[in-house]
C-alpha positions as CSV (number, residue, x, y, z in Angstrom):
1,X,-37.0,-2.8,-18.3
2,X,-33.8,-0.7,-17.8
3,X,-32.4,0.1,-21.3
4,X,-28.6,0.2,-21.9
5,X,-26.7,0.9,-24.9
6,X,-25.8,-1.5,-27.5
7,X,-22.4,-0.7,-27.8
8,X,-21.1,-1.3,-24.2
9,X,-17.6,-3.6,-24.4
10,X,-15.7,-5.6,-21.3
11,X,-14.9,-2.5,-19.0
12,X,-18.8,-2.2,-18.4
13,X,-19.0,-5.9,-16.4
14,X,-16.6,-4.2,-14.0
15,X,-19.8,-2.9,-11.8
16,X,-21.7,-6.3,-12.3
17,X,-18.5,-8.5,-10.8
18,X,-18.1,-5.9,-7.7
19,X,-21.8,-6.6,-6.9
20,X,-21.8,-10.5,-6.9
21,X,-18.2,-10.7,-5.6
22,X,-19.2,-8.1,-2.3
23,X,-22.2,-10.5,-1.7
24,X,-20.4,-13.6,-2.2
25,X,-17.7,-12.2,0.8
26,X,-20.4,-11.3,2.9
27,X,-21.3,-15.0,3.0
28,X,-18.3,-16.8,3.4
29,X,-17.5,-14.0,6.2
30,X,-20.4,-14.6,8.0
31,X,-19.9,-18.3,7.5
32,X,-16.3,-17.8,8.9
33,X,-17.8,-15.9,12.1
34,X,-19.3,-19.3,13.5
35,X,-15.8,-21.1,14.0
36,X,-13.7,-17.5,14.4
37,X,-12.6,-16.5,17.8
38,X,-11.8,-12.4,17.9
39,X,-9.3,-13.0,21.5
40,X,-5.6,-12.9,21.7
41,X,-4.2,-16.2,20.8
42,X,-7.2,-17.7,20.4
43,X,-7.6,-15.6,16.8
44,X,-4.6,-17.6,15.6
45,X,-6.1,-21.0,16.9
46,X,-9.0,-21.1,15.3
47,X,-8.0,-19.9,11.7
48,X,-5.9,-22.8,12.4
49,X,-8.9,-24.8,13.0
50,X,-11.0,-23.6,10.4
51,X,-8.6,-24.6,8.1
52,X,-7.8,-27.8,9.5
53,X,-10.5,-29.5,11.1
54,X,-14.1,-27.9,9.6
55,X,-15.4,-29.4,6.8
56,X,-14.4,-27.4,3.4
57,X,-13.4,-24.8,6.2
58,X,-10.3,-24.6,4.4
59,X,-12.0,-23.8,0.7
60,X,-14.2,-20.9,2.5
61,X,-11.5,-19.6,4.1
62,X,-9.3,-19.1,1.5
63,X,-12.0,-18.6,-0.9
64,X,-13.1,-15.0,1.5
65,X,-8.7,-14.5,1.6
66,X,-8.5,-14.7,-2.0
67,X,-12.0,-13.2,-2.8
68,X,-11.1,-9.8,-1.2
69,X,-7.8,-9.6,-3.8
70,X,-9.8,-10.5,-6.9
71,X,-12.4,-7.9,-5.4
72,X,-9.8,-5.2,-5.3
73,X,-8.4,-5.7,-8.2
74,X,-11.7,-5.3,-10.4
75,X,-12.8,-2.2,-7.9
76,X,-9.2,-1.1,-9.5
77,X,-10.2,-1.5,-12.9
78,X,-13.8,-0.1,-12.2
79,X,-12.1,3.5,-10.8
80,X,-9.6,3.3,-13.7
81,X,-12.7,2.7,-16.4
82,X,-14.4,5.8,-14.7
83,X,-11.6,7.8,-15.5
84,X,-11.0,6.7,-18.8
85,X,-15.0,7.3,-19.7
86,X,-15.2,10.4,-18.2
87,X,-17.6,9.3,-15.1
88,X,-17.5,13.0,-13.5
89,X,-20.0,13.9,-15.7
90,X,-22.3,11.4,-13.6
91,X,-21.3,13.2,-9.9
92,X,-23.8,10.5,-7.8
93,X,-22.5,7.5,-9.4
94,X,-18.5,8.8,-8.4
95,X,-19.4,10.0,-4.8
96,X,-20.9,6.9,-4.2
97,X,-18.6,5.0,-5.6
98,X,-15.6,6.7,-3.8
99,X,-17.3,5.9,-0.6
100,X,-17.5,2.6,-1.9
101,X,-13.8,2.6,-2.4
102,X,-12.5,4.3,1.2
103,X,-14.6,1.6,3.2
104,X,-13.4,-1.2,1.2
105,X,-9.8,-0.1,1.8
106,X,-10.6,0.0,5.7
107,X,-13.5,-3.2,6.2
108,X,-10.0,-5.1,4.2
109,X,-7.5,-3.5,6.2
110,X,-9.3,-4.8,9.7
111,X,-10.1,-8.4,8.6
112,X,-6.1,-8.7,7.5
113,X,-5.4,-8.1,11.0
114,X,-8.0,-10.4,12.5
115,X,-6.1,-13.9,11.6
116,X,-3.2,-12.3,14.3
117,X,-0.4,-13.6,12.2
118,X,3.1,-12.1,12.4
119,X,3.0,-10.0,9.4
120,X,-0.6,-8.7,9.7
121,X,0.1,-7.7,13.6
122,X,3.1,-6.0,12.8
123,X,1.3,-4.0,9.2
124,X,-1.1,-3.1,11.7
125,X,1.6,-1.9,14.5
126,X,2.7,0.9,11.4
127,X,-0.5,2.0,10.7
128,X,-1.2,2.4,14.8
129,X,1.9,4.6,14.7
130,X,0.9,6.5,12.4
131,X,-2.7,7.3,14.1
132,X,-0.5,8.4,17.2
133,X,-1.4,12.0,16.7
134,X,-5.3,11.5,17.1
135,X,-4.2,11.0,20.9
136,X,-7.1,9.2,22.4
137,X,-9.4,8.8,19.4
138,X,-6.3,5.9,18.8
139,X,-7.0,4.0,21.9
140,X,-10.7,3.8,21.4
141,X,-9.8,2.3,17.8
142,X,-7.2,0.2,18.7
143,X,-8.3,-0.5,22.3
144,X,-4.8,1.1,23.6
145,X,-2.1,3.1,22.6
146,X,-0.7,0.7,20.4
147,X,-2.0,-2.9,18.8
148,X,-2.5,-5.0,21.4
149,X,-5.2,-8.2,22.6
150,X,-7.8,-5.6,22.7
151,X,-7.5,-4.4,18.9
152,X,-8.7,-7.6,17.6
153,X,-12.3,-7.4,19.7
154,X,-12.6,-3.4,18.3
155,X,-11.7,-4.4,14.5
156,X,-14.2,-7.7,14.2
157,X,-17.1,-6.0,15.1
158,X,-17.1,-3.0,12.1
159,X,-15.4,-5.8,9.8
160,X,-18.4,-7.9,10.4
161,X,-20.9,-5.5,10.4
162,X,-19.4,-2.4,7.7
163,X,-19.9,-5.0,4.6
164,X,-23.5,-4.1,5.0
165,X,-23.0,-0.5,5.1
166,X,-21.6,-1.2,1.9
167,X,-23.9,-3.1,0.7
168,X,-26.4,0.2,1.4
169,X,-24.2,2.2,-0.8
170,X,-24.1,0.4,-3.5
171,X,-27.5,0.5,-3.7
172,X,-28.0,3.5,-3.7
173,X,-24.9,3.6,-6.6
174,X,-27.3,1.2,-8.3
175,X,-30.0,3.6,-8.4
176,X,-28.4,7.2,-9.0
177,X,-26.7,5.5,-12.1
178,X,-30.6,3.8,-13.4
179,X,-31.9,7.2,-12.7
180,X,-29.0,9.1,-14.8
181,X,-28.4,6.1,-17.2
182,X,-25.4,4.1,-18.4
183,X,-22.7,5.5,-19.8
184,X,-20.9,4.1,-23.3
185,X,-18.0,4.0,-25.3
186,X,-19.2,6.8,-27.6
187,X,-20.6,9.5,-25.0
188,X,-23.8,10.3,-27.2
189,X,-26.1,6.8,-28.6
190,X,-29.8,7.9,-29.7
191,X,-32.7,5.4,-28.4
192,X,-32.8,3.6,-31.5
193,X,-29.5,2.0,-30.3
194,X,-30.3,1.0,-27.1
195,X,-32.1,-3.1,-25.8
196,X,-33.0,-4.3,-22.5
197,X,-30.5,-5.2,-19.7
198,X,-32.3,-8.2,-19.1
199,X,-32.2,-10.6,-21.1
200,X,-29.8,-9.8,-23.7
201,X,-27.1,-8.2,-21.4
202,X,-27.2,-9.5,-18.7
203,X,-25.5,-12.9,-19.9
204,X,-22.7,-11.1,-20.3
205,X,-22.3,-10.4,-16.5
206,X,-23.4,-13.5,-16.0
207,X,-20.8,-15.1,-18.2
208,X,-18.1,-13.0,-16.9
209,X,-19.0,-14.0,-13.3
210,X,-18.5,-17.6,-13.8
211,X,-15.3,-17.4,-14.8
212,X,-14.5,-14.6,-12.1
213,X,-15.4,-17.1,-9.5
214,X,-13.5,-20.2,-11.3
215,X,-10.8,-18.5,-11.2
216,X,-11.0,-17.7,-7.5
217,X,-11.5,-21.6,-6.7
218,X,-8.6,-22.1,-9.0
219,X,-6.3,-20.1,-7.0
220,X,-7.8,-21.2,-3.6
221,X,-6.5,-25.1,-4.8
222,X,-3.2,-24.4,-7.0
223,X,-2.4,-20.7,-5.6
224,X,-1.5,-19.6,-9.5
225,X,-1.5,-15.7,-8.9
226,X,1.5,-15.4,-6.6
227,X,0.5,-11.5,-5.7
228,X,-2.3,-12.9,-4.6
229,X,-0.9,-14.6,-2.1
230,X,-0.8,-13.9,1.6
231,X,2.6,-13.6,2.8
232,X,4.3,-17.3,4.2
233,X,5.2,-15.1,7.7
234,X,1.6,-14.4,8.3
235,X,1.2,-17.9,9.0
236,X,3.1,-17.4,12.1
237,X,1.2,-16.6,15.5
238,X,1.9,-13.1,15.9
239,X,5.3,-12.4,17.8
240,X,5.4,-8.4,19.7
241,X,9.1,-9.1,20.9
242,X,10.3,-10.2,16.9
243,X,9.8,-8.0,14.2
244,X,10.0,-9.2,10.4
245,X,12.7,-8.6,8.4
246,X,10.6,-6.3,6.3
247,X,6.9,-5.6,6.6
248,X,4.8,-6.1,3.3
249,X,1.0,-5.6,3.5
250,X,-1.7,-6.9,1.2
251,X,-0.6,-6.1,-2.4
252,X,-4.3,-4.2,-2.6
253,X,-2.7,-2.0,0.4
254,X,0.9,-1.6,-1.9
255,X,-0.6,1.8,-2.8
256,X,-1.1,3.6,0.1
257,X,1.7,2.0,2.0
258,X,4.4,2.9,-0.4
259,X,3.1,6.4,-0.4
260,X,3.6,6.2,3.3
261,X,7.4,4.7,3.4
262,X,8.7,7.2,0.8
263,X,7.5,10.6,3.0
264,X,10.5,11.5,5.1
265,X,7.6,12.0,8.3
266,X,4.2,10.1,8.9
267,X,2.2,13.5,8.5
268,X,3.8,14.0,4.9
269,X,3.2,10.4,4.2
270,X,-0.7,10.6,5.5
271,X,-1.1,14.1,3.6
272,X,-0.1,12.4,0.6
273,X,-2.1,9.4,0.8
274,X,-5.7,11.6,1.7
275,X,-4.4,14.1,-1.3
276,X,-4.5,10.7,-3.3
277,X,-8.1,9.9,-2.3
278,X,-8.9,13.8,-2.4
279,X,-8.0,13.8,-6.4
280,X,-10.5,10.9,-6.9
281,X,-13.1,13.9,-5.5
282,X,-11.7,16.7,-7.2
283,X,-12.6,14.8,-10.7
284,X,-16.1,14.8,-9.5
285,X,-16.1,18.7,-9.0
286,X,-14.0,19.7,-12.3
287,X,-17.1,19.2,-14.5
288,X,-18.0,23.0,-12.9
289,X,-14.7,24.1,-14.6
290,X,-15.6,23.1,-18.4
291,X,-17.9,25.9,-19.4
292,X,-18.5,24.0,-23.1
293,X,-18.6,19.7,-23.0
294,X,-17.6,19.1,-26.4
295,X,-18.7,15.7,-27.3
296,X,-15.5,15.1,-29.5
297,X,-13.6,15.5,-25.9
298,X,-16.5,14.1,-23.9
299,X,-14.8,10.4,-23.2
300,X,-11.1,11.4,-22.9
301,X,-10.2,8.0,-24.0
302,X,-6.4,7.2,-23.9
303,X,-5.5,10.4,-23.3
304,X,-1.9,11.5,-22.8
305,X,-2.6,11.4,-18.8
306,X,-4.3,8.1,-18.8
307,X,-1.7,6.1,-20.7
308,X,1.4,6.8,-18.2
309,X,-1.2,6.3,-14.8
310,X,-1.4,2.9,-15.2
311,X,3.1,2.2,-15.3
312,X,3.0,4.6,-12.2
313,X,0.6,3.7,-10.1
314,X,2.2,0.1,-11.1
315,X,5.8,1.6,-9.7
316,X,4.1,2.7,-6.6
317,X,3.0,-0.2,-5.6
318,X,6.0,-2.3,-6.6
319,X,8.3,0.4,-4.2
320,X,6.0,-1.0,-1.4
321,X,7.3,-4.4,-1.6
322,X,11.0,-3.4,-1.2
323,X,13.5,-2.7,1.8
324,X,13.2,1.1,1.5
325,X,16.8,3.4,1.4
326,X,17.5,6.7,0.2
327,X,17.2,6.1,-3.8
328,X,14.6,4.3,-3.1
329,X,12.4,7.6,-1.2
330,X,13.9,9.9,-4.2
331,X,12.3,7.7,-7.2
332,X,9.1,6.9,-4.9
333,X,8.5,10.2,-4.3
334,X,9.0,11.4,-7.7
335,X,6.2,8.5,-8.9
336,X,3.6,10.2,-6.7
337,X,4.1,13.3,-7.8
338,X,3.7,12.3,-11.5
339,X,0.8,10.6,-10.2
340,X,-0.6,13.6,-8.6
341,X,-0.1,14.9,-11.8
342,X,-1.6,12.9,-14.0
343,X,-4.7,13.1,-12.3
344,X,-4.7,16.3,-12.5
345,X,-4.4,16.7,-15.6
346,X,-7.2,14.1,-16.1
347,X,-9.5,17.9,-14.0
């Protein structure tokens, strides 16, 4: 019986795909748990013989490896959507959804360290330096003062059982946005203009879906996305006396890495990053600012601060791919401050 505009395009699927994409992880994780062994060497092993030796083991785990990027990458397009459409104006829906977005970030970050190949172990060693300051609150995280056998018992644990947290909160995003109502295209749509979500719009999800999750068997056979990939090092048992060349995360964790390599010192680096996430908030509370809502200026669409976010945020994440050196600092810090700014400017 819930009524939704008529009028809604692609960028309103985004929401539908995160739903059936979270629960789909959720079961090929938990299907993963039965063969996965959370010890020192051990981790390595049996990734090796889930892939190897369980039936279709192969397909789920690189279905749940693959299904985490496409996941990220629509959450992307969701936050971006929000922006774009002027999503402040529905404060629940955002704070919700920005918890949504923080626990994703770390549930993904702890289950790309679990396999305890060389390049996760190693992304993992840089973010354990960087928690140095939090003196003992590290070693109760990491299960020492640096990654060692006991991190991967303390990380499988929350990454197993924080999807379901999730899972909580986007219910209850579910039902702040059914009790406030969609948003559209157009800002203001009379009830004359409105049909039933099921079962006129709902095929559109559905549609959408199918070819969401073709796409992810597609690249778990032929590997077509390369981004997508993991990187060919983690595929190596983890090595603490031989450190990689140069360390490259998960591309959904380009963001916050880059913003970390092009700080001259870790606190600068983790200042800049929680300012990043702190923006996302701060669009929330600028509806308090706008004393008239004009509906003319209601969905800000393509604004002059939208249109140069997407190239920058795009840079950002490229400079986290490359060997970083001086020029390299000056550009990426100049990228996150126009990033900074363009959000801002979005207030």
């Amino acid at each position: 019986s819930y009524l939704v505009p008529k009028n809604l395009n692609l960028n309103w699927n985004f929401g539908f795909i995160l739903g059936i994409l979270l629960v789909l992880q959720i079961i090929s994780g938990l299907m993963l748990t039965f063969f996965y062994v959370p010890t020192k060497g051990e981790a390595f092993e049996s990734t090796v013989n889930i892939m190897m030796n369980v039936g279709f083991g192969w397909f789920v785990r690189l279905y749940h490896s693959f299904g985490v990027s496409f996941y990220f990458f629509f959450m992307f397009l969701h936050v971006i959507k929000g922006m774009w459409y002027s999503s402040n104006y529905l404060p629940w829906s955002w704070y919700s959804g920005v918890v949504i977005l923080v626990l994703s970030i770390a549930i993904a970050f702890m289950g790309y360290v679990l396999p305890d190949g060389q390049m996760s172990f190693w992304g993992a060693t840089v973010i354990g330096g960087l928690l140095q300051w939090l003196g003992k609150t590290s070693v109760i995280i990491f299960g020492g003062y640096t990654v060692g056998p006991e991190t991967l018992d303390r990380f499988y644990t929350p990454h197993v059982l924080l999807p379901f947290v999730v899972l909580l909160v986007v219910i209850f995003h579910l039902y702040v946005l059914h009790r406030e109502g969609s948003s559209n295209p157009l800002a203001v749509i009379d009830m004359l203009s409105v049909f039933r979500f099921h079962p006129v719009a709902i095929f559109s999800d559905i549609r959408f879906i199918v070819i969401v999750i073709l796409l992810i068997g597609m690249q778990a056979g032929y590997g077509f996305i390369s981004i997508f990939q993991a990187d060919p090092d983690n595929s190596i048992l983890s090595d603490p006396l031989n450190t990689p060349a140069h360390i490259i995360p998960e591309w959904y964790l380009l963001l916050f890495y880059a913003t970390l390599k092009v700080f001259p010192t870790k606190m600068a680096g983790l200042l800049a990053m929680a300012a990043m996430l702190e923006l996302l908030v701060l669009l929330i509370e600028s509806r308090y600012f706008k004393q008239i809502v004009s509906t003319m200026n209601y969905h800000r669409v393509w604004t002059s601060p939208s249109i140069p976010l997407l190239p920058t945020l795009f840079m950002l994440g490229s400079i986290g791919k490359m060997v970083i050196h001086i020029d390299l600092i000056v550009v990426g810090t100049c990228v996150v401050l126009l990033i900074v700014t363009f959000i801002y400017r979005l207030l």
